[in-house]
C-alpha positions in Angstrom: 1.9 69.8 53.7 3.7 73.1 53.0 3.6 74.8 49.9 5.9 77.9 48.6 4.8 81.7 47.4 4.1 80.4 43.5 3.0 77.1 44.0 -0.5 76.1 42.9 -3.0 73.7 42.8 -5.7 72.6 40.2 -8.9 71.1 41.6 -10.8 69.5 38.8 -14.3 69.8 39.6 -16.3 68.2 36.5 -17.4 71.8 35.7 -14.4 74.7 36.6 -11.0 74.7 37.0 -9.4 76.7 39.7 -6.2 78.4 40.5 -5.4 78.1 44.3 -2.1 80.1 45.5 -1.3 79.1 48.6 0.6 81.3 51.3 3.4 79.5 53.5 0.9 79.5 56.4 -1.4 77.2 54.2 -3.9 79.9 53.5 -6.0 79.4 50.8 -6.1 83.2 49.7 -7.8 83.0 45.9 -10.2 80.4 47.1 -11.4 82.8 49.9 -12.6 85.8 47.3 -13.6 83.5 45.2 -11.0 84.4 42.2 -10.9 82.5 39.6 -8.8 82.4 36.7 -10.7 82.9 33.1 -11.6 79.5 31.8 -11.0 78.6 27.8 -13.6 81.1 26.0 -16.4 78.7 25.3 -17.8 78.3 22.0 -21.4 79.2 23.3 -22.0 82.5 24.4 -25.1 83.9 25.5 -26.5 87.1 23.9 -27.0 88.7 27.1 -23.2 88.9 27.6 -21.9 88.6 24.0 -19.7 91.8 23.3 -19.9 93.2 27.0 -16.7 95.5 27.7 -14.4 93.4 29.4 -13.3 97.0 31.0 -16.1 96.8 33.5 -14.3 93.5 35.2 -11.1 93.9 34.0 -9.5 90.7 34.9 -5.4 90.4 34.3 -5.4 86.3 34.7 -3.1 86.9 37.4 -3.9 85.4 40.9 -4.1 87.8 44.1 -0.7 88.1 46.1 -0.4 87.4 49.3 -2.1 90.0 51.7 -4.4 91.5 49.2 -7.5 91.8 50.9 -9.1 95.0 49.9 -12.8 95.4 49.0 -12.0 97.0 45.4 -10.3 93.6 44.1 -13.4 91.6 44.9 -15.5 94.2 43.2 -13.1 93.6 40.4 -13.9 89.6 40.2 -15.1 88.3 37.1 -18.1 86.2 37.1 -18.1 82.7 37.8 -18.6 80.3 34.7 -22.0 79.1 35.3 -22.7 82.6 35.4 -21.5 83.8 32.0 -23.3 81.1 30.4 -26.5 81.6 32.2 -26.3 78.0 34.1 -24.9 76.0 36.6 -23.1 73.6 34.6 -22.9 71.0 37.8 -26.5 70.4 37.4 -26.3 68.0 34.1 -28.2 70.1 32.0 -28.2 69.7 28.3 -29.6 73.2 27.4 -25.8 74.1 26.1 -23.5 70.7 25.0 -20.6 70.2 25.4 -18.1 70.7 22.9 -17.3 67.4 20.5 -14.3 65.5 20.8 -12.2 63.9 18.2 -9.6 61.1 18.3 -7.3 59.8 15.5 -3.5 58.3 14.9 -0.8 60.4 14.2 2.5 59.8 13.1 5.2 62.0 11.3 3.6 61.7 7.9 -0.2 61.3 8.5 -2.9 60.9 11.0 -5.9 58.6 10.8 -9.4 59.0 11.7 -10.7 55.7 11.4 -9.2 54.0 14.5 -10.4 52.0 17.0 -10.9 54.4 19.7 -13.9 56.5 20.1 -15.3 59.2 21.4 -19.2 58.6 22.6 -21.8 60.7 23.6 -22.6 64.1 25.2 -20.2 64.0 27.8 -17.1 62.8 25.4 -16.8 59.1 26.8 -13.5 56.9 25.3 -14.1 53.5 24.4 -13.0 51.1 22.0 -14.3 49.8 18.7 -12.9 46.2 20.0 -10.0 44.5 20.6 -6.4 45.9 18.8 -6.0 42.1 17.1 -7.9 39.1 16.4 -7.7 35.6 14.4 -7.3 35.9 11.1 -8.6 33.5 8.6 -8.9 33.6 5.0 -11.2 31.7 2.2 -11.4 31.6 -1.3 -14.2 33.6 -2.4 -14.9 32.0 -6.1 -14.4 28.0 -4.4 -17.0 26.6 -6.9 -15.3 28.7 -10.1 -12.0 27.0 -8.7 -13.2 23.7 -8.3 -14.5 23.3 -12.0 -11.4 25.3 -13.4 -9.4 22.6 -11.8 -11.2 19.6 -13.3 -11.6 20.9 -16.9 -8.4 21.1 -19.4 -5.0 22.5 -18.2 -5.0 24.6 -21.3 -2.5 28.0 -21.7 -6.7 29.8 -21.2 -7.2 28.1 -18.1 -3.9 28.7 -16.9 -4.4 31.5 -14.9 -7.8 30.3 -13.3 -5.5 26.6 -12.2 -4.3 27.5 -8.0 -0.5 27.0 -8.0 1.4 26.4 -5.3 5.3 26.9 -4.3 7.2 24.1 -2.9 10.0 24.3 -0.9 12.1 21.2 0.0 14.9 21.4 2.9 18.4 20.1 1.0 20.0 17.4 1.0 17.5 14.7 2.7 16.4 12.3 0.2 13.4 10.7 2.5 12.2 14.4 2.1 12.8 14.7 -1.2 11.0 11.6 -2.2 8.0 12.8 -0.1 7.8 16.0 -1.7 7.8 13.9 -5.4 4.8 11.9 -4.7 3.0 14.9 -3.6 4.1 17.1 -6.3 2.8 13.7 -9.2 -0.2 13.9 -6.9 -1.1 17.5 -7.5 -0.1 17.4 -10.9 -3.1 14.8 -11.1 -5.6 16.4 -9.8 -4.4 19.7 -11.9 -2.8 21.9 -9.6 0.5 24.0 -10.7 3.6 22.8 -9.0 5.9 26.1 -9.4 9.6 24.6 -7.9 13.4 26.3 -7.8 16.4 25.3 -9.7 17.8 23.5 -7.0 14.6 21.1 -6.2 14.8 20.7 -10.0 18.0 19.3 -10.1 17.6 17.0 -7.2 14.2 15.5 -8.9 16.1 14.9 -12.0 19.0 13.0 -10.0 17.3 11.5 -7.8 13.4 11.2 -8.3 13.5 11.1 -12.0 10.7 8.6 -12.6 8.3 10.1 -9.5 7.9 13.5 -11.5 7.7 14.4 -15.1 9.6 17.7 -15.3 8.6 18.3 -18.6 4.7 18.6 -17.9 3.2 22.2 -18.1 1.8 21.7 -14.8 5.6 22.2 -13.5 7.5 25.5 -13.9 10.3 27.2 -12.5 10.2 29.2 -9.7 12.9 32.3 -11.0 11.7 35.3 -8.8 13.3 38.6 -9.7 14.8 40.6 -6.9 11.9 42.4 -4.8 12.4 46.3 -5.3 14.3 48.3 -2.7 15.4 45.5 -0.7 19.3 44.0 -0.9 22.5 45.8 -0.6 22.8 49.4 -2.1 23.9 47.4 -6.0 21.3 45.5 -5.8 18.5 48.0 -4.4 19.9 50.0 -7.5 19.7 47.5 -10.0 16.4 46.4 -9.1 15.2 50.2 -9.1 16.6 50.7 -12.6 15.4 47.7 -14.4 12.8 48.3 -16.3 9.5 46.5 -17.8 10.6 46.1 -20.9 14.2 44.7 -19.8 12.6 42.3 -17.3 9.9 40.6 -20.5 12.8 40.4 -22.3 14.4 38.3 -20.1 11.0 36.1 -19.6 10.8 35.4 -23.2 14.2 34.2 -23.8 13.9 31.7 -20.7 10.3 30.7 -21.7 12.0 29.2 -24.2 13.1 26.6 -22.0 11.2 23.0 -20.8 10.0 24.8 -17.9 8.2 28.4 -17.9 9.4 30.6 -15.4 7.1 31.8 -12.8 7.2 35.1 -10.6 6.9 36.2 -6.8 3.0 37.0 -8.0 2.2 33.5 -9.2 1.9 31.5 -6.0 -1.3 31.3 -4.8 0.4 28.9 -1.5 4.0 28.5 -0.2 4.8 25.4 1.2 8.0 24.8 2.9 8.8 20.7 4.1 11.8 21.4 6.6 12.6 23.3 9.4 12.1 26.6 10.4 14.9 27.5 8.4 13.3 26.7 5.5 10.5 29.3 6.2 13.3 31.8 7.1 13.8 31.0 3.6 10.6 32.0 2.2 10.4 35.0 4.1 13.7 36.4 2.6 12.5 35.5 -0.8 9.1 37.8 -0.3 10.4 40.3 0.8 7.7 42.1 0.2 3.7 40.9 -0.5 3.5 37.3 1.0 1.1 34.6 0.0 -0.1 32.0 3.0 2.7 29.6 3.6 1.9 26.1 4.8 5.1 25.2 6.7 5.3 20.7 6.9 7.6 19.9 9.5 10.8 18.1 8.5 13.8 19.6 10.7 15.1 18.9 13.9 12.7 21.1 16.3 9.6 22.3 14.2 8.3 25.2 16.6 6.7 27.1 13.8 6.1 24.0 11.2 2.4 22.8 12.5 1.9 20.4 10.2 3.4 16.4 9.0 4.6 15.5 6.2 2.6 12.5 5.9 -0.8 15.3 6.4 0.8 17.6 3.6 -1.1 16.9 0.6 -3.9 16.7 2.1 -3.3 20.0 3.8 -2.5 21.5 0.7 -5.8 20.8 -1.3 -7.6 22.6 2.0 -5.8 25.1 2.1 -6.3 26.0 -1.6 -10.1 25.1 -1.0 -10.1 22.2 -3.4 -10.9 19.2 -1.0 -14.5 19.6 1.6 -14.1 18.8 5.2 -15.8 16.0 6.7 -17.9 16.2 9.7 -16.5 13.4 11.2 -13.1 14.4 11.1 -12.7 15.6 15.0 -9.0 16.8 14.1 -10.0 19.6 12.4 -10.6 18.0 8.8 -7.2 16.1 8.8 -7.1 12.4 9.1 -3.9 12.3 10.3 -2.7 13.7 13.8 -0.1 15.7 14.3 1.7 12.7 16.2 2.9 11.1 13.4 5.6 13.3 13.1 6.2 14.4 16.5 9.0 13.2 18.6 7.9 14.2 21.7 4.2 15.2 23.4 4.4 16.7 26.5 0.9 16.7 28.5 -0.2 17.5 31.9 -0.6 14.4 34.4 -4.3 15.2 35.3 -6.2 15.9 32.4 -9.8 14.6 32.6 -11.0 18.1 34.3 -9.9 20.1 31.0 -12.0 21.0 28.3 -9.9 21.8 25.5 -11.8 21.3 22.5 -10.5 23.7 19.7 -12.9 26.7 18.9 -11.8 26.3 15.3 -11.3 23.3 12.8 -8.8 23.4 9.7 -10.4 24.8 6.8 -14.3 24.3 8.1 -16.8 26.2 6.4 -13.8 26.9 3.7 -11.8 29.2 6.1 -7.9 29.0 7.1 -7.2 30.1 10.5 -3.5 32.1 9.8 -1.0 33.9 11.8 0.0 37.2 10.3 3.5 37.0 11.5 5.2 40.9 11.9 8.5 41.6 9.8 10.7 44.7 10.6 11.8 46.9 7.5 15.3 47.2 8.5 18.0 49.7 6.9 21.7 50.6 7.5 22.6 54.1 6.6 25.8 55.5 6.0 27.2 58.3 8.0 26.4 61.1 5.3 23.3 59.5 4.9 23.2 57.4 2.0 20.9 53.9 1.8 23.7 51.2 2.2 21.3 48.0 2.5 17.7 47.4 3.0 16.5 43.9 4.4 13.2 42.5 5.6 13.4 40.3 9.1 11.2 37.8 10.2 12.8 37.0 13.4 15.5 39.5 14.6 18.4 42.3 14.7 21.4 41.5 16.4 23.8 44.9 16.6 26.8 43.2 18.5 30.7 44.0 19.2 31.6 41.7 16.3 35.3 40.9 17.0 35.7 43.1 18.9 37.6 42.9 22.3 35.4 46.2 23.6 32.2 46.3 24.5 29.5 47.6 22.0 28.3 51.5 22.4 25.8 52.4 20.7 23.4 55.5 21.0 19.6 53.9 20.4 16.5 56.4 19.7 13.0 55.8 19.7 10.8 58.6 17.7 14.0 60.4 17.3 13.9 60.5 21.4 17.0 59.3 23.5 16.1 55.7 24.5 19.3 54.8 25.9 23.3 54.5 25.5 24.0 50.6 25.0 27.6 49.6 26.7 27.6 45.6 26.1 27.9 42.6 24.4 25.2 43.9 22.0 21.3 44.0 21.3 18.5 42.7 19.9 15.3 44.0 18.1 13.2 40.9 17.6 9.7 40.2 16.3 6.6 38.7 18.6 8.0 35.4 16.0 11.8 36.0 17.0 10.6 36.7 21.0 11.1 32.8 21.3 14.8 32.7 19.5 17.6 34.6 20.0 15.4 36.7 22.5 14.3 34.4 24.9 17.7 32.8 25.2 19.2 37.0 26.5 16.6 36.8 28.6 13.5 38.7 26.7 9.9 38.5 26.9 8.1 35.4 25.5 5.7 37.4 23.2 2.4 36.1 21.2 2.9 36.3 17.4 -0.3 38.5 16.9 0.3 41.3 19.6 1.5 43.7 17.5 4.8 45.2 19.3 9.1 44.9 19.0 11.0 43.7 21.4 14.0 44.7 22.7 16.6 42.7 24.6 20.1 44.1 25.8 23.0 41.6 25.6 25.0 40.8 28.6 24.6 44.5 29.7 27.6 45.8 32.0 24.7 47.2 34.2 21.8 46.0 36.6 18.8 48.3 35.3 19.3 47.5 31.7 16.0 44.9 30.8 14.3 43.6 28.0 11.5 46.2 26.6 8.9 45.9 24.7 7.6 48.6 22.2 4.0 49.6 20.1 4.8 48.4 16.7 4.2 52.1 15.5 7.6 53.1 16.2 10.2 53.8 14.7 13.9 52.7 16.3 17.6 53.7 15.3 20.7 53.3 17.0 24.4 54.3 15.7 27.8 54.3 16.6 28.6 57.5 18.2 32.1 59.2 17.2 33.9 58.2 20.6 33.4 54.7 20.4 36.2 52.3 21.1 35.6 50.1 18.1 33.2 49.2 15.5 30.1 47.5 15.4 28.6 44.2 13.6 24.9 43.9 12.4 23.4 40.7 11.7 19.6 40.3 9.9 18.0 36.8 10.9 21.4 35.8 11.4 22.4 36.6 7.8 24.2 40.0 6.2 26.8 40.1 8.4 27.9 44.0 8.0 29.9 46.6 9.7 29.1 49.4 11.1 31.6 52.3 11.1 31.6 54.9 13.6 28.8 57.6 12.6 26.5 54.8 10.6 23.3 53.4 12.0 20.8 50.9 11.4 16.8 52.2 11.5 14.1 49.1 12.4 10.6 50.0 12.0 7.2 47.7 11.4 7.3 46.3 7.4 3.4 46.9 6.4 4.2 43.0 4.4 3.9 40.1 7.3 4.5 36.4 6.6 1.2 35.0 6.8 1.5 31.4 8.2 -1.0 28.8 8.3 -2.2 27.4 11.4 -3.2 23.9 12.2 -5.8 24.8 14.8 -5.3 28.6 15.7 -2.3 31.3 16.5 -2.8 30.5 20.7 -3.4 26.5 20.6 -0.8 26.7 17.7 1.9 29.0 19.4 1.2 27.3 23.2 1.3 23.5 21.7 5.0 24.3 20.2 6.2 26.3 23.5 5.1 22.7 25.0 6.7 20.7 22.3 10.0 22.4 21.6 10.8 24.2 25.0 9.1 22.1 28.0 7.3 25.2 28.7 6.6 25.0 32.5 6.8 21.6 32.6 7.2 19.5 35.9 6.2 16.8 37.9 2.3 17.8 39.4 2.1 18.0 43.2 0.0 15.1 44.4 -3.2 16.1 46.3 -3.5 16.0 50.3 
């Protein structure tokens, strides 16, 4: 192995580094005299050698050139580490420690100390705290306080103390809309707020009008006012520039109405009974801070709706802590299986060697297992670098040609570092939830909701090397359209806010610090692996017979 004049070498040797020049021949020249260069000035320095005039070694930090050899240069040699500190540090002793290391997160703004890494011991050892993510469950702290609240009056007092819950019915199916009347009478009952849209409203009126009395106090209208900074640039402004007073103005004149109208802070739960457009849905209307949703299938293919509808009262009073578990329910506390509603259960042939008894069981010991589903803060920004439209996205970004008869280009960054040039049909910057849409079907990595990371999937790419990525969630990504593009581009937000993008604008995606918080039946794996099952035949075939 041949090195040249200035090549060199670094041996690390627990204690010293070493410079090594290396002549053509292969001669180690420094290593012979026993030059080294001078290591980083320690913070412990002996007093025998504190303040010594450097002038009697004088050491220039350069390494020997070939063919010096005289007597006078190794004179000249400074003294070897362990000597200037008085030990040899290869023997482990602890008479002078080593300095302390520190770790922490960094980002353009700020960095963070209290992370998961560590730094242990004398000899600076990494390790971690734990794991980077973990089940998340959540209980109501004040249960018995609830409980009593919710069996004395229903006065305006108690009001606030009374659990309300957000109900959200797909459109346009009666047999739903009939199931969601005899649960919303049922919670009524048992005094739980029933907060419900204009739309659901109307359809009760038409078409459930005896089920539910809409002029109880126990129902009120669900009228949100736009979250802040989120919408087109209009509405980012409007909702910037209305002020407190202008918004309890507006509260007043409509609490003048049968039903009082209730805010994005008043829901305690969100349930959605529908499809997984229907929590789509949800998602877009909290764009920011989310309560738990409890998402009751009622759609076609159900991959993130765990629950049935004929389980969803019951799942409701659970998941609000207002109804015990009974030891004898194996299914987690619900009487009612999950194949009530399903069309399809797709098992293995040979089961009787598998153990798979859930760790957890809904809403034992009071605690809701949950998925804290990621969103992406997503932004388009204008070539002279105004805020044209701000949007949260559950499941993904879609920057394609649009109309287009040319293929996309697009420049994409990651940290404001070149990631690549983008010459195809488009791509896509999906969630862990989205992995399994839009994703999936390019090609893209099957991801598990709670690993923390954003995918990226090219769309029919006009080259081989071009695959689906996956990034830390800590990043921030941009693309644009560069000046010499053949055409424009089209962005697309959960398949919503169609917008163009002119040559010079880009769209920035980054982690939202808001996620959808989604309930789950048993946990996020058994959950997430039962629907891949379900929905998708995940790895599904006939078993090989035995021998």
């Amino acid at each position: 192995m041949m090195f040249g004049r200035s090549s060199s070498i670094f041996l690390l040797l627990g204690c010293a580094r070493e410079s090594v020049s290396f002549s053509p021949g292969g001669t180690a020249d420094a290593a012979s005299r026993g030059r080294f260069r001078r290591p980083v000035q320690s913070t412990i320095e002996p007093k025998e050698v504190r303040g010594k005039d450097t002038a009697e070694n004088p050491v220039d930090g350069r390494v020997p050139a070939n063919g010096e050899h005289d007597d006078d240069t190794k004179k000249s040699s400074p003294p070897a580490l362990g000597a200037v500190l008085g030990e040899d540090l290869c023997d482990g002793s602890a008479a002078h420690p080593k300095r302390k290391m520190e770790l922490s997160w960094c980002n353009a703004e700020i960095c963070r100390d209290e992370i998961r890494e560590v730094v242990l011991g004398e000899h600076n050892q990494m390790s971690l705290r734990g794991p980077a993510t973990g089940q998340v469950a959540y209980e109501w702290l004040d249960y018995d306080s609830v409980t009593d609240s919710v069996s004395a009056s229903s006065s305006d007092s108690a009001m606030a103390t009374i659990p309300a819950v957000l109900i959200l019915v797909k459109r346009d199916d009666p047999e739903l809309l009939h199931v969601a009347a005899e649960c919303i009478s049922e919670l009524n009952r048992l005094g739980v707020q029933v907060l419900i849209d204009s739309t659901l409203q109307d359809q009760l009126a038409d078409e459930a009008k005896g089920q539910v009395e809409l002029e109880s106090s126990m129902i009120r209208l669900f009228d949100p006012k736009p979250a802040p900074g989120f919408g087109t640039g209009d509405q980012i402004i409007a909702s910037q520039s209305m002020d407190t007073a202008e918004y309890e103005s507006n509260v007043d004149d409509a609490a003048k109405d049968e039903l009082q109208p209730a805010d994005l802070t008043d829901a305690d739960l969100v349930v959605t009974l529908g499809g997984d457009g229907l929590l789509m849905y949800a998602s877009h209307v909290f764009c920011g801070p989310c309560p738990p949703i409890l998402a009751c299938a009622g759609g076609s293919m159900g991959f993130l709706t765990p629950f049935a509808r004929e389980e969803m009262l019951e799942a409701i009073l659970i998941s609000l802590g207002l109804q015990e578990i009974a030891d004898e329910c194996l299914d987690g506390g619900l009487t009612i299986s999950q194949q009530a509603n399903n069309n399809m259960q797709i098992e293995a042939v040979n089961r009787e060697s598998y153990d798979e008894k859930p760790r957890y069981k809904f809403g034992s010991n009071h605690q809701i297992c949950i998925s804290m589903r990621m969103r992406l803060d997503c932004r388009i920004i204008n070539a002279d670098g105004s805020l044209r439209a701000r949007y949260a996205v559950l499941n993904e970004v879609v920057i394609d040609r649009g109309s287009s008869p040319y293929l996309s280009s697009l420049e994409c960054f990651c940290d404001d570092t070149h990631l690549t040039t983008v010459q195809a049909d488009g791509i896509i910057f999906s969630t862990p939830t989205g992995s399994t849409a839009y994703s999936m079907a390019a090609g893209g990595s099957v991801i598990h909701p709670a690993v923390p990371c954003i995918g990226v999937t090219p769309i029919c790419p006009h080259v081989l090397s071009f695959r689906s990525m996956v990034f830390p969630d800590h990043v921030v990504l941009r693309c644009y359209v560069p000046s010499d593009a053949r055409s424009t581009a089209c962005v697309y937000f959960d398949g919503k806010h169609p917008t163009e993008l002119e040559r010079g604008d880009s769209v920035q995606i980054q982690m939202s610090c808001h996620p959808v918080p989604t309930i789950n039946r048993v946990d996020h794996s058994a959950d997430w692996l039962g629907s891949l099952k379900r929905s998708f035949n995940f790895n599904t075939r006939v078993r090989q017979g035995p021998l």
